[in-house]
Each structure stands twice: as structure tokens, then as C-alpha cells.
C-alpha positions in Angstrom: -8.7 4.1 12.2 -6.6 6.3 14.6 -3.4 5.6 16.1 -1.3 7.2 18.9 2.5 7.2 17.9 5.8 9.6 18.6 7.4 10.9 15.9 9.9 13.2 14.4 9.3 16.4 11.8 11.6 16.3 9.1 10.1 18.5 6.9 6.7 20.7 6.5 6.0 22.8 3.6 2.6 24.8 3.2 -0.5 23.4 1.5 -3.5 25.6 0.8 -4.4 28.7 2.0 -4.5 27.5 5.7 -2.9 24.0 6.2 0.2 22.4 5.8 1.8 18.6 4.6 4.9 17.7 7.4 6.7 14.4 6.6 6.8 12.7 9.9 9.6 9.9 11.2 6.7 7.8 13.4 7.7 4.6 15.6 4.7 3.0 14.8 4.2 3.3 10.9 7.9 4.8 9.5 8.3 7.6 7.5 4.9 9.1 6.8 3.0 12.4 5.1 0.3 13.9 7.1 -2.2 17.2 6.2 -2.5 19.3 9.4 -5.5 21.4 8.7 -5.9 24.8 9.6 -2.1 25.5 11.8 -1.6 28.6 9.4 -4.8 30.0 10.0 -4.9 33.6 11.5 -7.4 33.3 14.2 -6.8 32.8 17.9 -7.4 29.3 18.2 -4.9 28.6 15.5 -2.1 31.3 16.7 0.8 29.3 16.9 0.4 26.1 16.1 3.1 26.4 13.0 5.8 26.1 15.3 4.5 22.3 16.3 5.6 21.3 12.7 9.0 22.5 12.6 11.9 20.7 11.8 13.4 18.2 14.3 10.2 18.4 16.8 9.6 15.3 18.8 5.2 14.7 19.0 2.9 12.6 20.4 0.5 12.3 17.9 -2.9 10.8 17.0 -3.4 9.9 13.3 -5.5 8.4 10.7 -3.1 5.5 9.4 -4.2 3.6 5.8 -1.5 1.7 4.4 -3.3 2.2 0.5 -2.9 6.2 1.1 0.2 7.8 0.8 -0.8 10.7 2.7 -3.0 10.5 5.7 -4.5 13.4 8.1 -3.3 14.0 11.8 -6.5 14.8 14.3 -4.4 15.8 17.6 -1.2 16.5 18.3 0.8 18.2 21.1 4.8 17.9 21.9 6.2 14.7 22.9 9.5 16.8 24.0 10.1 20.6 24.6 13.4 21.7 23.8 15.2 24.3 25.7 17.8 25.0 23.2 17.6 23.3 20.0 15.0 25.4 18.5 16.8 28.5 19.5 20.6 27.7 20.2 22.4 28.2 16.6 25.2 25.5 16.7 22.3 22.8 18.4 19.7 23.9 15.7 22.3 23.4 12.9 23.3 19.9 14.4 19.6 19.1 14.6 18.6 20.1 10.8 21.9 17.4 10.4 20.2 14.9 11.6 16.8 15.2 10.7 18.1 15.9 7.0 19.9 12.9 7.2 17.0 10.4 7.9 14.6 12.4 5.1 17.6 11.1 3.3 17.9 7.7 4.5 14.3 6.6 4.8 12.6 5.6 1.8 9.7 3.7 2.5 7.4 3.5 5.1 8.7 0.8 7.2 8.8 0.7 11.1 12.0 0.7 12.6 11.8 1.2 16.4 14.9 1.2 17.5 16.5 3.3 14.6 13.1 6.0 15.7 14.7 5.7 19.4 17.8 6.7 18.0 17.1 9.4 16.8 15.2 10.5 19.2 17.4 10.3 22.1 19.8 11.9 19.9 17.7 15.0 19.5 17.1 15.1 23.5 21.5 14.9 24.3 21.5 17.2 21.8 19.2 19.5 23.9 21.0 18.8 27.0 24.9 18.3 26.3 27.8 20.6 26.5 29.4 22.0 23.5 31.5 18.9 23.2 29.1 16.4 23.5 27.3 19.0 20.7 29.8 19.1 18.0 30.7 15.3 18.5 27.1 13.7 18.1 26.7 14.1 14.7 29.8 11.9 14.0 27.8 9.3 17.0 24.8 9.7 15.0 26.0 8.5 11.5 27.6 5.8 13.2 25.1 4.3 14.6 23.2 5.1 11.9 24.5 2.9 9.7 24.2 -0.3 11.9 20.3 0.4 12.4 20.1 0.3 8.4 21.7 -2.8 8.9 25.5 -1.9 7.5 27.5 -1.4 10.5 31.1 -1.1 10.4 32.7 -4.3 11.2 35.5 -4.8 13.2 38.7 -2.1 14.8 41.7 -0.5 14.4 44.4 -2.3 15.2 48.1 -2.9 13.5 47.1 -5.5 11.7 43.9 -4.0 10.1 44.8 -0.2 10.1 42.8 0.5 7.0 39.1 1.5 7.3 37.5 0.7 3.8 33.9 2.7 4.0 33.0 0.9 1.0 33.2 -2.6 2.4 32.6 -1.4 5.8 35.1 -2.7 7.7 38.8 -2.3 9.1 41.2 -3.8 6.2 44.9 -5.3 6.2 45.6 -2.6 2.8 44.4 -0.2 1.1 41.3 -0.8 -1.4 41.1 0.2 -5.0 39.7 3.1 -4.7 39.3 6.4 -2.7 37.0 5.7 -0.2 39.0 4.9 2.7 40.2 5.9 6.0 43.8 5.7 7.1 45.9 6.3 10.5 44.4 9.0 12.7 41.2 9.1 11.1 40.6 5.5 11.3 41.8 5.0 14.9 39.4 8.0 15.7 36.5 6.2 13.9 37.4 3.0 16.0 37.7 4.9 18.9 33.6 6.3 18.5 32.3 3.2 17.3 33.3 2.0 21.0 31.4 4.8 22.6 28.3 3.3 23.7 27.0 6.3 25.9 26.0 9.9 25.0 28.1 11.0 28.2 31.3 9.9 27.0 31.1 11.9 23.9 32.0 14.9 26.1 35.0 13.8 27.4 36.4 12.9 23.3 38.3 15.5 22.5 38.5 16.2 18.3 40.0 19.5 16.5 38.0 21.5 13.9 40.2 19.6 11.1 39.7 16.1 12.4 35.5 16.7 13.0 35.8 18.0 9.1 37.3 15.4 7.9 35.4 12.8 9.7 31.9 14.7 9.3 32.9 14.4 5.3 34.0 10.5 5.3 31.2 9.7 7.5 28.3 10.9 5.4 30.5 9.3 2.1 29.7 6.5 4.0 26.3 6.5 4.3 26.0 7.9 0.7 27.9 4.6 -0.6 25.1 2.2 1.2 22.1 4.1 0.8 20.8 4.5 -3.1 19.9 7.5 -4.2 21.0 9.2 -1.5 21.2 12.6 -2.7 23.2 15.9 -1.9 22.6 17.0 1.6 22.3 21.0 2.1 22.9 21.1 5.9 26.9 20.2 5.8 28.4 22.9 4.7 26.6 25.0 7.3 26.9 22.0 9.9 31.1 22.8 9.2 30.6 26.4 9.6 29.1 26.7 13.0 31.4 23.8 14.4 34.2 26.1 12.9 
């Protein structure tokens, strides 16, 4: 059967002579492998179609969905969202390969999760549209909110009686834990501070020096790392640090 669904390219490597495999974020069916035939072909017809599969493309697809295949065939597609700057901007296209390199590392099985999908979709279009602000502060939003679509949000705020954010636990403390992961004074009145943030427009106006975005960007994805097995090294944060530099 075929199915129209949105979704999200995380990743597309070559397969054949002509064709290509793209893991797919979908809000119907979850994280999913499709075959695109013939988008590396060099005839006329075919002439850029590669550039539909990059990284961090939002689609509206049609596809052939069986839950007993791990990897299914896409008959149409054509975009769901045309950036005007992601794709090409270099600090907005490193932000982007954040994200989506985040969820490849998140998602695990192929389980529908709308409202973690619109997420990360909306992310991707503020990205497109914000200010530099709003740019280098949404990937801190991001993994924030992240984390309470995957069900482990950070419970509770910073105030003088719990000025200890334990990223294990996941939640402001009285004291310190027993180990290293942990956020203290500035940091963790910062982290409050975002969790309030419930719209993308705000972000511009939260100010953060290239220290403090370092520091958090690293405690942030520790977080994550600690409540997602086998999470994995991601590639994109060094070079996420740099251009934000």
C-alpha cells in the first residue's frame, strides 16, 4: 500500500549505479529506509533530483509502507519546505546537520512520534528564518525539548534551594550528586532559564557568550547521551562549536 507522509532526511548514501538508500524521520511511520530509484541518473529527467535527499530536507512524500520490510521504496516525492538559507548559509547548515545527527542518533526503531516529528520540524523552518541569535541558541532549545518528547524531561528549576542540576537524574537537586555529571550556578540557572522558553522568538532576545553556548552545547548532549543507549559519538559538535565560535 502507499502512504502520503512528511518527513525529515537524515542521511542518504548511494546504492547502485543509479539510485540511492535515505533514512527518513516520517510522522506517519517513524524512522524509516527507503530506495529512491534512479535520482543519480545522468539524463535530463533525472538532473537534479540528488539534492531532494540531502541532509535535513523537509518532504512530502508518497511511499510503499510494510511493517515486515525493513526497507521500503518511495514512488513520488517533492519538497514539503524550501529553505532559503539552510542549505546554503554555513553556520544554519552546521546547526542543521546538529539536529538531524542528533535524531539518527536518538531514534532507534520505527515508532511514530508526532509531536517529537513536529519538533523537529519547526525547528528546521526557525532555523531557516531566525537571526543569528535565535541561530546559535536553538540547538541548546532543541536538546531540551528533545529530551521531554523521549519522555525524560528535566524536572523542576533553579532556585536557592535546588541550585544543582543533576543531568543524570534529570532534575534540579538540593547537592551535588556522586558523580560528574552535573550542572552548577550559572550554567544551571541558564538551563532553567531555556527550559522556560516556550517560543522560538524569545530565543533571540537570550543573550549567551561563546563560553557559556560551549559549555552548555557539551552538558546538553551528555545529557541526552546518559538517557539514550547506545547513543554513540556524534561528528557534528566539534564543527557545530567552531562556526558558533
Amino acid at each position: 500500500m502507499t502512504f502520503k507522509t512528511k518527513g525529515i532526511v537524515l542521511r542518504t548514501v548511494k546504492y547502485g549505479e543509479t539510485s540511492v538508500i535515505t533514512t527518513v524521520y516520517t510522522e506517519l511511520f517513524g524512522l524509516q529506509s527507503y530506495i529512491v530509484k534512479g535520482v543519480r541518473q545522468s539524463s535530463k529527467r533525472s538532473q537534479g533530483k540528488g539534492i531532494f535527499f540531502q541532509p535535513a530536507a523537509i518532504l512530502d512524500l508518497v511511499v510503499y509502507h510494510n511493517e515486515l520490510k525493513n526497507l521500503n521504496f518511495i514512488k513520488d516525492y517533492q519538497w514539503g519546505y524550501l529553505y532559503d538559507h539552510v542549505l546554503f548559509d554555513v553556520v544554519k547548515n552546521a546547526v542543521a546537520m546538529y539536529i538531524v545527527e542528533m535524531l539518527h542518533h536518538c531514534l532507534k526503531q520505527p515508532e511514530a512520534n508526532p509531536e517529537l516529528y513536529y519538533l523537529a520540524e519547526d525547528t528546521l523552518k526557525q532555523l531557516d528564518k531566525g537571526n543569528a541569535t535565535l541561530t546559535a541558541n536553538l540547538p541548546l532549545y532543541f536538546m531540551l525539548h528533545l529530551g521531554g518528547e523521549l519522555g525524560f524531561r528535566i524536572q523542576g528549576g533553579y532556585e536557592p534551594s535546588t541550585p544543582i542540576l543533576d543531568l543524570h537524574d534529570g532534575q534540579f537537586a538540593e547537592e551535588r550528586p556522586n558523580h560528574s555529571y552535573y550542572l552548577d550556578g550559572e550554567q544551571a540557572k541558564l538551563t532553567s532559564e531555556l527550559l522556560a522558553i516556550h517560543f522560538y522568538n524569545d530565543l533571540e532576545n537570550f543573550k549567551l557568550n561563546r563560553n557559556q553556548r560551549r559549555l552548555l552545547l557539551q552538558a546538553f548532549q551528555n545529557y541526552i547521551s546518559l538517557h539514550v543507549q547506545d547513543f554513540g559519538e556524534l561528528k557534528s559538535l566539534q564543527v557545530l562549536q567552531e562556526v558558533l565560535s
